[in-house]
Steps between C-alpha positions, in 0.01 A plus 500: 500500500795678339750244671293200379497629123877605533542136635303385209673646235846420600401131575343540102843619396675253681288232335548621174906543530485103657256379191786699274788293666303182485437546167814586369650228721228249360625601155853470568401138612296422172767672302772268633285171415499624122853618530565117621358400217634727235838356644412156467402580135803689416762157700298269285480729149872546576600205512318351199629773299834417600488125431347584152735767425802398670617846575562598843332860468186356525616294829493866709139523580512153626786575750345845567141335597660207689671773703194704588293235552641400820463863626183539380360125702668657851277832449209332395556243877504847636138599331333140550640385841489188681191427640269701253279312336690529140882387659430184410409586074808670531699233601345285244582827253879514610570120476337504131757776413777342623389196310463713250872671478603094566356439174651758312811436659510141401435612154715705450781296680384214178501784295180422269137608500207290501399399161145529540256505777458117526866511587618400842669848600232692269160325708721593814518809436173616388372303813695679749407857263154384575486445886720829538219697278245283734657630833579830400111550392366405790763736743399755296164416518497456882701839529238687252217330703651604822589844398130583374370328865768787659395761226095398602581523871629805481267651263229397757656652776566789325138575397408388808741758699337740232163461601578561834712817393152583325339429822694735715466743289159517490528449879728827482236694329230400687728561815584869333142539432367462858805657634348779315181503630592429846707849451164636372377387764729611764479851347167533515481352867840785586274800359174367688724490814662820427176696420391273854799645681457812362122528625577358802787773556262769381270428794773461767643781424165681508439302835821623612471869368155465702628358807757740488337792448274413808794422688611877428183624579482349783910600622330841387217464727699393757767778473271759529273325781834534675565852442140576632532280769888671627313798426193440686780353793697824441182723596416288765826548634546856452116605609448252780829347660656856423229687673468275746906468587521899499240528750665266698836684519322796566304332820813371607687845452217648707518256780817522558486880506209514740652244722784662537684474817235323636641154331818339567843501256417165406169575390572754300738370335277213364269744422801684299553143373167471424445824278851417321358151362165656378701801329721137348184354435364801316801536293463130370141531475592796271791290281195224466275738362790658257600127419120404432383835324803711403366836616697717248363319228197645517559841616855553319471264178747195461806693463523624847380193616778316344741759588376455921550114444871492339544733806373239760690308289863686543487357849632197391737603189537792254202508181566777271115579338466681207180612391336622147454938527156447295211508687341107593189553468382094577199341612504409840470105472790551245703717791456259773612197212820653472546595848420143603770388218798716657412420834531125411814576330648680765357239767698238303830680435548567947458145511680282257715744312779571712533838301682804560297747256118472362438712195151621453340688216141604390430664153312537208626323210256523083198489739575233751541531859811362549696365864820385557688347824812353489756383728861360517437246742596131423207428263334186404498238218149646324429110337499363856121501538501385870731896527192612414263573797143626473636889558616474180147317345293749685804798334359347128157458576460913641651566139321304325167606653604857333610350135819561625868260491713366705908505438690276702916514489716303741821315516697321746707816667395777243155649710143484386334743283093498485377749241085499485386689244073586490308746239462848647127521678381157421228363679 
């Protein structure tokens, strides 16, 4: 729309700048017929004058009109060329002046001046006067009459170029106008899908908070049917298999002390074979149990227990522990979390570290609970997800079950630090 009324406005500026230049050149035109009469006037008026007053001062316009009259015919072939429909009146109007400055020439080459009109030269001349009038009335007329057709035309396609500039622009405003409400409309249809979105966000994210939270309560659930079942396992172990191996070696110890010499060297050496893999099998049987139901832990408190696992732990590299001198008093689920935590830890620093030193530290920190393990193994990129195993996942979830966080620092070549902080005693 705003092209087609720029468009429209310059084409109306260009059509009044051409109807301008027509018109001026139109007047030009009609002003050179009058001028080609005014010079005819002046030849003839000279020339009388002259052969009345027989004083060659009057004899100057004649000359001067003769000479500008020749001009003046080549511009007006210029303005009425061949083939328009007025070449031919101007013709006509060209060999009447010539016929005309022929007659004034002959008069004055006689030197005298018609006596009256019924003269010879005098009816000439006012004849030829006549027909030049004649012609030059109706090339004016014709020019007139074609500049008013030009001056119509142009008129009409003016207004007419104006009521389609009035057209657009009421096509503009209309355009504005439901450009307008189509914004209105667009608004209101971006807040109804907002406040959509936004209800539709509010209930997945309750969905998810829901899903979630029974996702944790069921990890929970599962974490602690675990820890019932290894400890169920561990008693199992220690009352039954334990009893049961012990009695065992102590049958075999007594047979081979009754038997005595009464049995082959071969024999008893399996049975010395015999009572050295049940004494093997009781010492794993016993590392089970610890592994399943840390034994300290519930007689000595968490500290100990710690301290007995960084010493199964030395083994394999040096861990210098450090531990808090106020007393941890903890509930036992909370305890066995962090137990489970550093044993993870330490479980993951033998076998991917590469490390040389493990650093670990228990203490009491504005009323949280607070452990720390870190290595200077080779480390990890931490936003590597697929680095992440489910030691780590089941690390976060132990804390979280106690309102507790999670730190996790690693780099490339710098060690791993995991700091898991949990309120003092919550349950």
């Amino acid at each position: 729309m705003v092209v087609a009324l720029l468009g429209i406005t310059y084409t109306h500026s260009r059509m009044n700048e051409e109807v301008l230049a027509l018109t001026e050149i139109n007047k030009k035109r009609i002003d050179r017929l009058d001028q080609l009469w005014v010079l005819v006037v002046d030849a003839e008026a000279s020339a009388l004058s002259f052969l009345l007053m027989r004083n060659d001062l009057y004899l100057e316009p004649y000359r001067s009109s003769v000479s500008r009259l020749e001009p003046l015919m080549a511009v007006m072939h210029f303005d009425i060329p061949a083939g328009s429909e007025d070449h031919e009146d101007l013709l006509i109007l060209k060999r009447l002046v010539d016929a005309k400055l022929q007659h004034l020439g002959e008069m004055l080459s006689k030197g005298r001046a018609p006596v009256m009109i019924s003269d010879e030269y005098g009816e000439m001349g006012k004849q030829l006067m006549d027909e030049i009038r004649v012609r030059l009335a109706v090339l004016k007329a014709r020019r007139e009459k074609a500049h008013k057709t030009l001056e119509t035309s142009f008129l009409d396609r003016a207004e007419n170029i104006q009521y389609v500039g009035y057209a657009l622009g009421v096509a503009s405003l209309l355009l504005i106008i439901s450009l307008f409400l189509v914004q209105q409309r667009q608004v209101a249809l971006r807040a109804r899908v907002h406040n959509l979105l936004k209800t539709e966000n509010s209930r997945l994210e309750a969905m998810v908070l829901s899903r979630t939270r029974e996702l944790s309560n069921l990890a929970s659930h599962l974490t602690t049917a675990r820890e019932t079942e290894r400890q169920h396992i561990a008693r199992e172990l220690h009352d039954q298999m334990g009893s049961w191996l012990t009695a065992a070696k102590m049958d075999a110890s007594w047979l081979r002390r009754s038997l005595g010499a009464q049995v082959g060297d071969d024999i008893q050496e399996r049975m010395l074979r015999l009572i050295e893999s049940i004494g093997s099998t009781i010492t794993l049987t016993r590392r089970l149990v610890d592994d399943l139901q840390p034994p300290l832990l519930e007689g000595l408190g968490l500290v100990e227990a710690l301290r007995a696992l960084c010493e199964q732990f030395r083994i394999d590299m040096p861990v210098e522990m450090s531990f808090s001198e106020s007393h941890l008093d903890l509930p036992q689920a909370q305890s066995l979390a962090l137990y489970r935590i550093a044993q993870e830890s330490l479980n993951n620093v033998r076998k991917y570290s590469n490390a040389s030193l493990v650093k670990l530290q228990l203490r009491i920190e504005g009323g949280d609970v607070v452990l720390s393990i870190q290595d200077n193994g080779v480390g990890f990129d931490t936003g590597n997800r697929r680095v992440h195993g489910h030691g780590i996942a089941g690390m976060k979830h132990r804390t979280q079950m106690f309102n507790g966080s999670l730190a996790l620092r690693s780099e490339p070549g710098k060690g791993t630090h995991i700091e898991v902080r949990m309120p003092v005693g919550f349950a």
